[in-house]
N, C-alpha and C positions, 0 to 999 in steps of 0.2 A: 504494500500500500504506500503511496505517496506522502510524505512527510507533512505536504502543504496543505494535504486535504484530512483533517486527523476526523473521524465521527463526530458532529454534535457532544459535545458533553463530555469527550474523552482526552480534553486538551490537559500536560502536567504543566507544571512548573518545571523549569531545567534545576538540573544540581547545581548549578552555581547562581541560583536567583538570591541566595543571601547576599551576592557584593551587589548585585541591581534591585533594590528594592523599592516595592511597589508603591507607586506613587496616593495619594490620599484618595484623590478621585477615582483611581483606577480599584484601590478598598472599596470605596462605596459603593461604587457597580458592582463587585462580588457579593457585598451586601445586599442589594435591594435584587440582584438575582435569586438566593437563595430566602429570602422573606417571599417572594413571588411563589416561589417554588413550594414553599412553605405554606401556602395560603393565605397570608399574612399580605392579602393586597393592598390592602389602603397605607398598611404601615411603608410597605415597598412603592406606591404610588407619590408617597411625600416624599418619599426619599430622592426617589426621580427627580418631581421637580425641584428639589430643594439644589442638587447634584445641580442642574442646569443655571437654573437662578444663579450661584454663588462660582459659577464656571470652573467646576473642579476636575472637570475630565481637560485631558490632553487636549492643544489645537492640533489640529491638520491643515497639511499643508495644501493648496489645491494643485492645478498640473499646473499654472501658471505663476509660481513662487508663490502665491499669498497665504498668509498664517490666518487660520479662521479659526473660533469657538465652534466647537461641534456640542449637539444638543444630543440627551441623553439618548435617542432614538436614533440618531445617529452613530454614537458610538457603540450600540447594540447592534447595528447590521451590518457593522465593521468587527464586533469580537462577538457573532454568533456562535463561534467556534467554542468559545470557552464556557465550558458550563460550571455548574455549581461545587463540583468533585474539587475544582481550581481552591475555591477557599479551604474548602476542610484542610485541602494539603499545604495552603500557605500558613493556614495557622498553626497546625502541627510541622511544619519548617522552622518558623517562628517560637516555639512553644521549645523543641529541641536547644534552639539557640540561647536563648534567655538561661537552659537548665546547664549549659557548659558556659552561661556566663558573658557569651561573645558579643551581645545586644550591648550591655552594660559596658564592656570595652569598649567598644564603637563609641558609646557618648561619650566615655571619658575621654577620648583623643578628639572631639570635637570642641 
């Protein structure tokens, strides 16, 4: 199977996403995915727009150099690939790291 095309829903995190860590907004789409998924619609529906209002997702770039805000619906048919599997595994990434300490290192050299 093609690397580019992973199933719906079976997208990982790579082993080395502890040095690239995920941006706030990029959290908050994982969040208001798995509250969706959860049933938890209205909770996930404010979350959306709050996501967008406060412009927490990444810009994109268009094909003619410009930097735009992308709105939460956008950046969902751009990371349809990633499904909810993505949080469990970035918080138990995260969750590992914190227990060998290496989080708390991190801040102290900032």
């Amino acid at each position: 199977m093609d690397k580019k095309h992973t199933p719906k829903g079976d997208a990982k995190l790579p082993k080395h996403s502890a040095a690239a860590p995920v941006q706030q907004g990029e959290l908050c789409f994982l969040i208001a995915k798995y509250l969706q998924s959860a049933g938890c619609n209205t909770a996930a529906a404010a979350l959306q727009d709050e996501i967008t209002k406060k412009h927490l997702l990444p810009r994109r770039t268009t094909i003619d150099g410009g930097v735009v805000e992308q709105t939460y619906t956008e950046f969902c048919a751009v990371n349809e690939h990633v499904g909810i599997k993505q949080l469990e595994t970035y918080l138990k990434q995260h969750m590992r790291e914190i227990s060998k300490g290496e989080i708390i290192e991190q801040k102290k050299k900032k």
